[in-house]
C-alpha positions in Angstrom: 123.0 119.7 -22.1 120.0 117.0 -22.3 119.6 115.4 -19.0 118.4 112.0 -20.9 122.3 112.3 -23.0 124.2 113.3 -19.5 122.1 109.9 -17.8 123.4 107.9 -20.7 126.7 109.0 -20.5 127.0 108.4 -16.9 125.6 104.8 -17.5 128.0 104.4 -20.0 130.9 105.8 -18.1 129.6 103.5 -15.4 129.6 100.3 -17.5 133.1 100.9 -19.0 134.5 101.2 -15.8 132.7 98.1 -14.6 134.0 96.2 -17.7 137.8 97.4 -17.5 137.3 96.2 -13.2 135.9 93.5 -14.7 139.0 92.4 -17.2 141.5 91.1 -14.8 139.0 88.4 -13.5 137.9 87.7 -17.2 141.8 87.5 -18.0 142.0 85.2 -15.1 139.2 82.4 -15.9 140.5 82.5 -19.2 144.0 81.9 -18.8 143.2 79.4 -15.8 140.7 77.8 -18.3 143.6 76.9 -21.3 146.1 76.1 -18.4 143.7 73.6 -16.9 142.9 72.0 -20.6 146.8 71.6 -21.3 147.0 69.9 -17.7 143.8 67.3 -18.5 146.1 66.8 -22.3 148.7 65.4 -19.9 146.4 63.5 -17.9 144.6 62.1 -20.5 147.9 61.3 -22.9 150.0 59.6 -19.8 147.1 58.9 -17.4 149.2 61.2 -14.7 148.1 62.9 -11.7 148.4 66.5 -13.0 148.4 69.4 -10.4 149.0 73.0 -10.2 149.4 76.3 -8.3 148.0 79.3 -8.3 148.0 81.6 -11.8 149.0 84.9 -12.3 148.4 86.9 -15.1 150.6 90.3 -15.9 147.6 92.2 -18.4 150.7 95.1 -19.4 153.5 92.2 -19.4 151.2 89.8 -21.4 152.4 87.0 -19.4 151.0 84.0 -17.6 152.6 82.6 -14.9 151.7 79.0 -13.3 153.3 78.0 -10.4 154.2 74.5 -8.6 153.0 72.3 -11.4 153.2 68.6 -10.5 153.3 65.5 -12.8 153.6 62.1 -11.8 152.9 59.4 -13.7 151.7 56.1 -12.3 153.5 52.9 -11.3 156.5 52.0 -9.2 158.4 53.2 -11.7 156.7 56.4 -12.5 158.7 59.9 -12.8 157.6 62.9 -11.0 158.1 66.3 -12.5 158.1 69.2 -10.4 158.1 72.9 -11.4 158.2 75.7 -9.6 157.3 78.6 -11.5 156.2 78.6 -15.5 156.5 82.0 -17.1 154.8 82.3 -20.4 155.1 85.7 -22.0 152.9 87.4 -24.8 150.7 83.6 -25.5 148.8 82.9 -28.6 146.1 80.1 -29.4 145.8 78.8 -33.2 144.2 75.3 -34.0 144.9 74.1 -31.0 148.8 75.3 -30.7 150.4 77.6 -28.2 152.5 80.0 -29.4 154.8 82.4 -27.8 157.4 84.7 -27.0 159.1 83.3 -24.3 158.6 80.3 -21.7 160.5 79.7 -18.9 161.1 77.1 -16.0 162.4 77.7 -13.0 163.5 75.3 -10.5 162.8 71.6 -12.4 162.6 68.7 -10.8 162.3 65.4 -12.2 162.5 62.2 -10.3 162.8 58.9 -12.3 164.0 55.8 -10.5 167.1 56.4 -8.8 167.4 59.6 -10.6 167.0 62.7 -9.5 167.3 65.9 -12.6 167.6 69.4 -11.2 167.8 72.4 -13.7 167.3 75.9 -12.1 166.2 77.2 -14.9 165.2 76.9 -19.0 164.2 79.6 -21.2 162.7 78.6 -24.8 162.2 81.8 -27.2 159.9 81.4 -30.5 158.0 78.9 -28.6 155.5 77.2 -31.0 153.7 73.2 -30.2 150.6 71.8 -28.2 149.9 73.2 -24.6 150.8 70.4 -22.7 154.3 70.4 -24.7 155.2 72.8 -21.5 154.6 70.3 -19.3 154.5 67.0 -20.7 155.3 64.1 -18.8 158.2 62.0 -18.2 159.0 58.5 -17.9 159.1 55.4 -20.7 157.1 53.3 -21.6 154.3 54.5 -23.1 155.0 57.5 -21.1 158.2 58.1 -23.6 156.4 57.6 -26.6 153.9 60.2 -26.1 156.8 62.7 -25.1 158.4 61.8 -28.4 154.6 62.4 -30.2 154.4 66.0 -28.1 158.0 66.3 -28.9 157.6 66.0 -32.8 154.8 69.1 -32.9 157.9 71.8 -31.3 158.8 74.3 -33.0 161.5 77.0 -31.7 163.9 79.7 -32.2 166.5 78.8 -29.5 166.8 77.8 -25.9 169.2 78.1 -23.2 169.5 75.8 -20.0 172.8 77.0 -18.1 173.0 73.7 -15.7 171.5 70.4 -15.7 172.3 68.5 -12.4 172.0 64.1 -12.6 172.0 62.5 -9.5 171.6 58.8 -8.5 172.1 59.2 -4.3 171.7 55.3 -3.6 174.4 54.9 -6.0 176.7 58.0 -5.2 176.6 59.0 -9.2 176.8 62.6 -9.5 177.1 64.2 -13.4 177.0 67.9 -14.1 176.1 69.5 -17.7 176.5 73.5 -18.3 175.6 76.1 -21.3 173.2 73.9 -22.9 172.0 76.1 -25.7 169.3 75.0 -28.6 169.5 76.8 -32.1 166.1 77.0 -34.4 164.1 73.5 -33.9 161.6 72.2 -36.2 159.4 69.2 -35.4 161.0 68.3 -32.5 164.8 68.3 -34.7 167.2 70.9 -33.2 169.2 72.7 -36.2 172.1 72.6 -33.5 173.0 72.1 -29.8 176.2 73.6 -27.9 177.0 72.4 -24.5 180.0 74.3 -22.3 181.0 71.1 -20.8 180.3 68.4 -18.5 182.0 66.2 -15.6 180.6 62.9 -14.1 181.6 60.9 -10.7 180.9 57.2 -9.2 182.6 55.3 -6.6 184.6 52.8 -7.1 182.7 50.1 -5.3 180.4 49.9 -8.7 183.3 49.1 -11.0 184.4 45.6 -10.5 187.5 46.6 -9.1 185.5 47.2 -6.1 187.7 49.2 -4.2 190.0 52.5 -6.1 190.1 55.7 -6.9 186.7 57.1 -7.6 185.4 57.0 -11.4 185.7 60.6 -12.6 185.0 62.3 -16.0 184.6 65.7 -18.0 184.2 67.3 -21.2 185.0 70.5 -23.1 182.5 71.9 -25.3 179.9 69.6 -27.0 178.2 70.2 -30.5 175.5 68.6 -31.8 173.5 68.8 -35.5 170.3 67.6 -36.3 169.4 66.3 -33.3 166.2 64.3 -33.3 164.4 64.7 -30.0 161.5 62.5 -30.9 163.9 59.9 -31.6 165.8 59.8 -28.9 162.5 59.8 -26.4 161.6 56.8 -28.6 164.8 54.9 -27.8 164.1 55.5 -24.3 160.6 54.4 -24.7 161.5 50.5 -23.7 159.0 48.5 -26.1 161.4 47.5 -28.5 159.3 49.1 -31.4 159.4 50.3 -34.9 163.1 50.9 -37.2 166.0 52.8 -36.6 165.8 56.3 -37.1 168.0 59.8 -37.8 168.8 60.7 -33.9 172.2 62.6 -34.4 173.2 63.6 -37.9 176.6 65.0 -36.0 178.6 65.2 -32.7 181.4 66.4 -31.7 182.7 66.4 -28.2 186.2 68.0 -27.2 188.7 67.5 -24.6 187.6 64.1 -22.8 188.7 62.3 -19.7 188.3 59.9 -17.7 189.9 57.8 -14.7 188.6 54.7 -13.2 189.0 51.5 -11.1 189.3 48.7 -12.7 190.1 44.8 -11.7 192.7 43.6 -14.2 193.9 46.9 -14.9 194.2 48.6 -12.3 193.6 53.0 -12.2 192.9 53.6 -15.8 193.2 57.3 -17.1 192.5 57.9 -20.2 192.0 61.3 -22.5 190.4 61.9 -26.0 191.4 65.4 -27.8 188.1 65.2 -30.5 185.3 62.6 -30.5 183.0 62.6 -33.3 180.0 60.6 -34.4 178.3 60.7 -37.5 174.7 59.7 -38.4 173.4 58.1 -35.3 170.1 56.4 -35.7 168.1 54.7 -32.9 165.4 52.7 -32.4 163.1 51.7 -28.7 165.0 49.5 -26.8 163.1 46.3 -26.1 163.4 47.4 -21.8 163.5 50.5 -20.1 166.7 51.4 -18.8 165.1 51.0 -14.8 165.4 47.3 -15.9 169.3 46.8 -15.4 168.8 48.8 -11.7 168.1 45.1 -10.2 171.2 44.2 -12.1 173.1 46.8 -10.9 171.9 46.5 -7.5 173.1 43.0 -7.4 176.6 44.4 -8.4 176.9 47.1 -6.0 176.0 44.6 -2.8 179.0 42.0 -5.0 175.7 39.3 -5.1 176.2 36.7 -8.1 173.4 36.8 -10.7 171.3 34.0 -11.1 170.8 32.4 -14.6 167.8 34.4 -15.7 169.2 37.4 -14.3 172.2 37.0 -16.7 170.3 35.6 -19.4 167.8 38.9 -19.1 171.6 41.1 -18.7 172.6 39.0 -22.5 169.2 40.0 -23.6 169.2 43.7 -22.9 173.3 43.8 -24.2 171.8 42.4 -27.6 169.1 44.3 -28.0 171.5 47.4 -27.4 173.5 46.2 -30.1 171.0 45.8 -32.3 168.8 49.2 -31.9 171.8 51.4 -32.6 173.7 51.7 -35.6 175.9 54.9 -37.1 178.0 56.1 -40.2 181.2 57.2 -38.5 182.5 57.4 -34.8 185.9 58.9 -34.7 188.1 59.3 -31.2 191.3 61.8 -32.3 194.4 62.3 -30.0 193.4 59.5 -27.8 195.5 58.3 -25.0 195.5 55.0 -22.1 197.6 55.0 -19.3 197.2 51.7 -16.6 198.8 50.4 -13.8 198.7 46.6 -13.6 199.0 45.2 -9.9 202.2 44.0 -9.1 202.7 44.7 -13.4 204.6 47.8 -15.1 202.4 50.4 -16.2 200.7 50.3 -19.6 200.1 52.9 -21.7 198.5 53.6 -25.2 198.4 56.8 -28.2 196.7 56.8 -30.6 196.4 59.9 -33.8 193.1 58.6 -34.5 190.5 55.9 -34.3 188.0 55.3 -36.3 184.7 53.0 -36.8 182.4 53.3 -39.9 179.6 51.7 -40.9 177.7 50.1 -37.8 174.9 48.4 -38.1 173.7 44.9 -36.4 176.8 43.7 -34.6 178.5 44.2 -38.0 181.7 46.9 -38.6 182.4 47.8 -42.3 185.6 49.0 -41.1 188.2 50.1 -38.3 191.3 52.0 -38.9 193.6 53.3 -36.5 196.8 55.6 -37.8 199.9 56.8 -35.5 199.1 54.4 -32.5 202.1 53.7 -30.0 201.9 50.9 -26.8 204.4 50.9 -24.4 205.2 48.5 -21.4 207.8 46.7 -19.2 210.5 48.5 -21.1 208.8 47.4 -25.0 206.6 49.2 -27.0 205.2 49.7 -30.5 204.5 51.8 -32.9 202.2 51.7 -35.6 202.1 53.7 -38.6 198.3 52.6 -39.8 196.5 49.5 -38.7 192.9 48.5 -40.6 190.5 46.3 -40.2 187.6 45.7 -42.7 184.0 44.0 -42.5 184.1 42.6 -39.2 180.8 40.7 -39.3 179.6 39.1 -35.4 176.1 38.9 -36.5 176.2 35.1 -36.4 177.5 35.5 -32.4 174.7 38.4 -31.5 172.1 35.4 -32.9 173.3 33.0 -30.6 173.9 35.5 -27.9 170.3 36.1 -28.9 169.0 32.4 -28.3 170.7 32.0 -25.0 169.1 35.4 -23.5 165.7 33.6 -24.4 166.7 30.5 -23.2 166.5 28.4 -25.8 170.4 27.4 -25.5 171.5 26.7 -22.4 173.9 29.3 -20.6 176.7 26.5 -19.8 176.4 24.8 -23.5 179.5 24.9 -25.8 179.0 25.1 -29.2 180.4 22.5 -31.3 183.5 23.1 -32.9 181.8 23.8 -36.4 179.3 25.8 -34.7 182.4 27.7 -33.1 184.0 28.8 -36.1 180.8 30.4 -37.8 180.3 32.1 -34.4 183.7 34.1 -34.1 183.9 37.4 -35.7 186.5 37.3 -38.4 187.8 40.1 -40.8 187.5 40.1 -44.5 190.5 42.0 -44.2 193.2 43.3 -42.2 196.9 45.3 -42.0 198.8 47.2 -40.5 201.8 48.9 -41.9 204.9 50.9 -40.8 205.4 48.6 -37.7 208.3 49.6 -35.1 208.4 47.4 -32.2 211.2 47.9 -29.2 212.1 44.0 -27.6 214.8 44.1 -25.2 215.7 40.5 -26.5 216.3 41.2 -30.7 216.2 45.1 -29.8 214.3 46.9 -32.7 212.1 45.0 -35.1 210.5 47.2 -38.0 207.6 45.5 -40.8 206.4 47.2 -43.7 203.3 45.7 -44.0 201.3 42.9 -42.7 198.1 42.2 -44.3 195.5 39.1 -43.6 192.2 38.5 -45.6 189.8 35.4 -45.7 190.4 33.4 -48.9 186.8 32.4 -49.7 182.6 33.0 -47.6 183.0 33.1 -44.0 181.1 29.8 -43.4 182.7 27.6 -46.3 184.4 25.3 -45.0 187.5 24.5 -44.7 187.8 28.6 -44.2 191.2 29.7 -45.6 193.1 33.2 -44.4 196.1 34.6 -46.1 198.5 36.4 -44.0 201.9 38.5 -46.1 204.4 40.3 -44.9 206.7 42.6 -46.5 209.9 44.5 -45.3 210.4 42.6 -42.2 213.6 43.8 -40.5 215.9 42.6 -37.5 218.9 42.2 -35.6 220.2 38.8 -36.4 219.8 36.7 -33.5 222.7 35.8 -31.3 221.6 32.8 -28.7 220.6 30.7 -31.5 222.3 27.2 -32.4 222.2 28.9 -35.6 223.9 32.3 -35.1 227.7 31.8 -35.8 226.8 30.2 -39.4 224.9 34.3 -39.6 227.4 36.0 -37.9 230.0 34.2 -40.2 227.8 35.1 -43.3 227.9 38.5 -42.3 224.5 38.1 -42.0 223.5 41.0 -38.9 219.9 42.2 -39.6 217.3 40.0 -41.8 215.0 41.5 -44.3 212.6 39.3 -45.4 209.1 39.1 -47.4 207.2 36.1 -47.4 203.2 35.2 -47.1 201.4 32.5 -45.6 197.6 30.6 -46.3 196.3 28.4 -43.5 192.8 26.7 -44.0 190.7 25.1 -40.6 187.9 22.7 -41.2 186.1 22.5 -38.1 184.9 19.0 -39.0 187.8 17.3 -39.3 190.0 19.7 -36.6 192.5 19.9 -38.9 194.5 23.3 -39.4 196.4 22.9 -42.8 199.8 25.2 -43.8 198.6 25.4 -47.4 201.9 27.4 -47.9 204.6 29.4 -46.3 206.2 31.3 -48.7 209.3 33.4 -49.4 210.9 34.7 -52.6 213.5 36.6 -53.5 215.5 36.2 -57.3 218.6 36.8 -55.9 218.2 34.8 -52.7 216.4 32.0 -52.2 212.8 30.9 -53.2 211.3 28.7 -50.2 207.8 26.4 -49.9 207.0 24.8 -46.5 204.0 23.3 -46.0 202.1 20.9 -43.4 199.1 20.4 -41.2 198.3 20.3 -37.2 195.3 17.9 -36.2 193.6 18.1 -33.2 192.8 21.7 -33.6 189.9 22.6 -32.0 188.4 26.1 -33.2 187.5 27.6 -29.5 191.1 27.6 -28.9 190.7 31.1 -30.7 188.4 32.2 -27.6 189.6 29.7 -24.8 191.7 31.4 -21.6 194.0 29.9 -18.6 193.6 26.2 -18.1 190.8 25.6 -21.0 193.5 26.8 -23.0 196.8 24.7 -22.2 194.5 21.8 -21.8 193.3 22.6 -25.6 196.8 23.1 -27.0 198.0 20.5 -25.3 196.1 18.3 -27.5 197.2 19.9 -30.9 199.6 17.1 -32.9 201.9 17.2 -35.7 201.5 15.9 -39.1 204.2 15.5 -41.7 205.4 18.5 -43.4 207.1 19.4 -46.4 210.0 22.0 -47.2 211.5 23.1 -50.7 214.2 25.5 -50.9 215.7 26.8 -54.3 218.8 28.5 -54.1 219.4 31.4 -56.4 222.6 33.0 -55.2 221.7 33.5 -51.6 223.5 30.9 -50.4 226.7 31.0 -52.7 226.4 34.6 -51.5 226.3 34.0 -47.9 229.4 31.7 -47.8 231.6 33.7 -49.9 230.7 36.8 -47.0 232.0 34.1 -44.2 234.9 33.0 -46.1 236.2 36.6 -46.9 235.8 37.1 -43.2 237.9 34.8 -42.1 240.4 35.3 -45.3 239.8 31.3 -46.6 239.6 30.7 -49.9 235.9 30.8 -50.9 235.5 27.5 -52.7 237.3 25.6 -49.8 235.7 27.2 -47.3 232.1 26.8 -48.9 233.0 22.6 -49.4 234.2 22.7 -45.4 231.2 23.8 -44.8 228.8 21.6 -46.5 231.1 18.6 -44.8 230.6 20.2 -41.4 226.7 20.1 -42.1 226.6 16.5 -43.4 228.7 15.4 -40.4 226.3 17.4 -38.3 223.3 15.9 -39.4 223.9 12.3 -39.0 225.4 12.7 -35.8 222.1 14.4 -34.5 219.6 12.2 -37.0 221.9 8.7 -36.9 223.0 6.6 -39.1 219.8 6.6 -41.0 219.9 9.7 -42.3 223.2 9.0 -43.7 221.7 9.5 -47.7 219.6 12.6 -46.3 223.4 14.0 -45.1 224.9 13.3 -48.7 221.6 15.4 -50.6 222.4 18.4 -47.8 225.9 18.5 -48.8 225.6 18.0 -52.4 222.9 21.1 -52.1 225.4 23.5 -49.8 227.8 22.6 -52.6 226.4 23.4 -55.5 222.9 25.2 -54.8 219.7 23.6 -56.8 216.7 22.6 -55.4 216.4 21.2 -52.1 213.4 19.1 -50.4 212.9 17.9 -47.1 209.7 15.6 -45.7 209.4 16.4 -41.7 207.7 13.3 -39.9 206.9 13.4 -36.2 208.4 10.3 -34.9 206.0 9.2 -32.8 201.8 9.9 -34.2 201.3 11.4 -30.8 203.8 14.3 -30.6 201.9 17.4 -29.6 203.0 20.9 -31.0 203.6 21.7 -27.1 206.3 18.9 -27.0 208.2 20.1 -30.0 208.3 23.6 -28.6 209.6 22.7 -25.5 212.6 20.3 -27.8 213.2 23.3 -29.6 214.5 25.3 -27.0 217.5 22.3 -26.8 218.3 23.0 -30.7 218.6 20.5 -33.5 219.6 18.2 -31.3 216.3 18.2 -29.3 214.1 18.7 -32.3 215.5 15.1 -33.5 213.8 13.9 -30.6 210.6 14.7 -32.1 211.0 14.8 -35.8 212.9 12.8 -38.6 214.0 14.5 -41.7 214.6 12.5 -45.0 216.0 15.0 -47.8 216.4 14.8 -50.9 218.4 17.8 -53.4 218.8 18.3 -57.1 220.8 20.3 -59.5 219.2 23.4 -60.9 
């Protein structure tokens, strides 16, 4: 063999073997090299203080492994990431993106505020984004919206976390999440999330009941579609910019509940079978959520707020309102149990509730179906109840204006300002009513349904109010009930609608009409107004409120009656009854009434008496006027004379009648 070939060989040998020593250390720099540039992304995006561990790279694994990488990003408030060991198998570099196999974390930390996150560990598989994606970050601000930039260049196949641990230790808030698990994500937007369950615990001494059984919650299985990473960093982000935006697309959580504290209420337990929400969309709030810790601080140590403490609370509660907005949120099998102090318990069922179409403190509509409450030995039950275009947009401005100071905190709005601040209902109803009184026993209504008649703000603002297929036991303690019991009159069934108008101006709340018809009863018109009627009596409590109604006086009213058998009817049941001839018994009876009334009205009512008995007689048409005797008499007043029958309500009112023949 030539000596010159075997010499090159050798050299060559030599070299190769120098050059596969070599690799490792070239493997090394290289892979320390892109790790390093990812870490100076996330310096450079969040201004953080970025360090790392040692590297390790696994040339027949093709992996990468970093460990205890460090992130904290500047500012009181900054978060701190912590991760003890990043595994990055088979990696890839392409126009500045990272692809690979498989990451995972082990042992995360992330310290934000008064939180504390600990996941053991998170495997991603399909992995596809910028470098620093690994390791980006966290916090708001800012901070958040470059997380929610990084976030919107992911791509990947799936990812599993089994537990993520939440804990606040100054507050003694513990929450637990298990089996999160990430289908296929584009851009950030996961196809679908499953979640095993999840529980959640506070003390008591947070609620305002201050003292209690701790708060305590838990889930079944969670599922989420189309969930929008990106967006929901951006709500977090605290700046208060850009639109709403597709977070959620669909939820569904199963088997909730719940037991707290509470001051008015007492222990509260509650359960939901299903909750569902469709089409969540979110925008930044205008403050991080580390700016209601003061708050909540305050409310831990029981320290009042001062003004611009509550006016910044109103603020951040408006803000809320107005950055989130959905489609549908739907609670299914839902149940309420409470235990008053020194009250019965409480309790409340409920098929399904449902809220659709939220958007800027207005509701296009609520509808609740098979609801029951029960307490003190009553209860009700509902067959369907609805409510439609709820529209507080006019109270979240106002709310608005006193969280920026521009209304003062202890200022009551005038009482036209009042009634275009309440939230009213274009509509409302609720049918197949059941309700359980241990005074009439059981009450059942067909239907109730209320509606504005007319714009919210024109003024006066009229609501109509029918009700069809009332039923009940006839009462017995009434001045009244012999003359039903003696008609054989032992459950009423009645239909009949009513229009009221307010104008705020004037304080005057006007019976436009109280109606009831029936062809072979009766057909009845009563009509009338209340002055005095201030508008926040809607919203007033306690003493504001008897001081408020207090004030309320009577006007006259008017009543027509038409008789179209009901009362023939009713007269010939009594007589038969009490075996009297009909007509006799019918012309006692319209004696007895005259007699009645002017002993109880007096001698001036004498021609009044005369119309009442010509009209129990022999039907027609009959119309009273209803004139508070005095100009001050206060609804509150007649109430209280009512209790003492017609003879008490004479006090109060005089009645001139007048009746004709059909």
């Amino acid at each position: 063999m030539n000596i010159r070939a075997i010499t090159i060989a050798a050299a060559g040998g030599v070299l190769l073997l120098a050059g596969l020593a070599a690799l490792p250390w070239a493997v090394d720099r290289y892979a320390t090299a892109k790790v390093d540039k990812a870490l100076d992304e996330v310096r450079v995006r969040s201004t953080a203080v970025v360090t790392r561990g040692d590297i390790a790279v696994d040339i027949g694994a093709r992996s990468v492994a970093v460990r205890d990488v460090a992130v904290d990003t500047p500012g009181a408030d900054g978060a701190r990431l912590r991760i003890a060991l990043v595994t990055i198998e088979r990696p890839s570099e392409s126009d500045g993106r990272i692809t690979a196999a498989k990451v995972r974390f082990d042992n995360v930390v992330v310290s934000l505020g008064r939180e504390t996150v600990r996941i053991p560990s998170v495997t991603l598989t399909g992995y596809a984004g910028p470098p620093q994606g690994l390791v980006a970050a966290t916090g708001s601000g800012v901070v958040a919206r470059t997380q929610a930039e990084i976030a919107a260049g992911l791509w990947a196949d799936g990812a599993t976390i089994p537990i993520i641990e939440i804990d606040n230790d100054k507050a003694g808030v513990r929450r637990r999440i298990t089996e999160v698990a990430f289908g296929p994500t584009e851009a950030g937007v996961a196809r679908r999330v499953d979640v095993g369950s999840a529980t959640a615990q506070a003390p008591a001494r947070l609620f305002s009941a201050r003292v209690g059984p701790d708060f305590e919650a838990s889930t079944g299985a969670m599922s989420f579609e189309g969930l929008s990473l990106p967006a929901l960093l951006r709500f977090l982000a605290g700046d208060g910019q850009g639109t709403r935006e597709a977070a959620i697309a669909k939820a569904s959580i199963e088997r909730i509940a719940f037991s707290a504290p509470t001051a008015t209420l007492g222990p509260v337990k509650g359960a939901i079978g299903r909750f569902e929400i469709d089409d969540l969309r979110l925008r930044a709030l205008a403050a991080p959520a580390e700016a209601l810790e003061l708050i909540q601080s305050k409310a831990e140590r029981g320290e009042p707020l001062t003004p611009a403490e509550t006016r910044r609370q109103i603020t951040l509660m408006t803000d809320a309102a107005r950055a989130v907005a959905f489609a549908r949120i739907g609670a299914f099998d839902a149940s309420l149990d409470a235990q008053p102090p020194a009250s019965p318990p409480l309790s409340f069922a409920a098929e399904r509730v449902v809220f659709a179409g939220y958007a800027d403190a207005a509701l296009e509509r609520v509808v609740t179906m098979g609801a029951r409450i029960a307490w003190d030995g009553r209860s009700a039950t509902i067959g369907e109840a609805f409510v439609d275009q709820i529209d507080a947009a006019n109270l979240l401005t106002h709310a608005e204006r006193v969280g920026r100071d521009e209304i003062l905190l202890t200022t009551t709005p005038a009482p036209d300002e009042m009634l275009e601040l309440i939230p009213r209902p274009r509509r409302a109803g609720v049918s197949k009513v059941e309700l359980l009184t241990r005074r009439h026993g059981v009450v059942r209504v067909g239907m109730i349904r209320t509606g504005a008649r007319g714009e919210n703000d024109t003024v006066p603002n009229r609501i109509g109010l029918r009700i069809e297929d009332f039923e009940a036991a006839a009462p017995t303690d009434r001045w009244y009930s012999k003359y039903l019991a003696d008609a054989g009159v032992e459950r009423l069934d009645l239909d009949f609608r009513v229009l009221l108008s307010l104008d705020p101006s004037t304080q005057i709340l006007k019976l436009d009409g109280l109606d009831y018809s029936s062809p072979e009863i009766a057909d009845l018109h009563l009509e009338g107004e209340l002055t005095q009627v201030d508008p926040t009596l809607m919203v007033a409590t306690g003493a504001e409120l008897v001081d408020k109604l207090s004030r309320v006086t009577l006007q006259p009213f008017t009543l027509r009656l038409t008789d179209k058998g009901g009362i023939a009817g009713a007269l010939a049941s009594a007589a038969k009854a009490q075996s009297a001839d009909p007509t006799a018994y019918r012309n006692g009876f319209a004696q007895e009434a005259k007699e009645r009334m002017e002993a109880v009205l007096g001698p001036s009512a004498e021609a009044s008496a005369i119309a009442t008995e010509l009209f129990l007689r022999t039907g027609g048409t009959l119309e009273a006027r209803i004139v508070p005797r005095s100009p001050d008499t206060t609804l509150l007043q007649l109430l209280g004379l009512i209790q003492l029958g017609p003879a008490g309500v004479a006090q109060a009112l005089d009645v001139s009648v007048l009746s004709r023949a059909l």
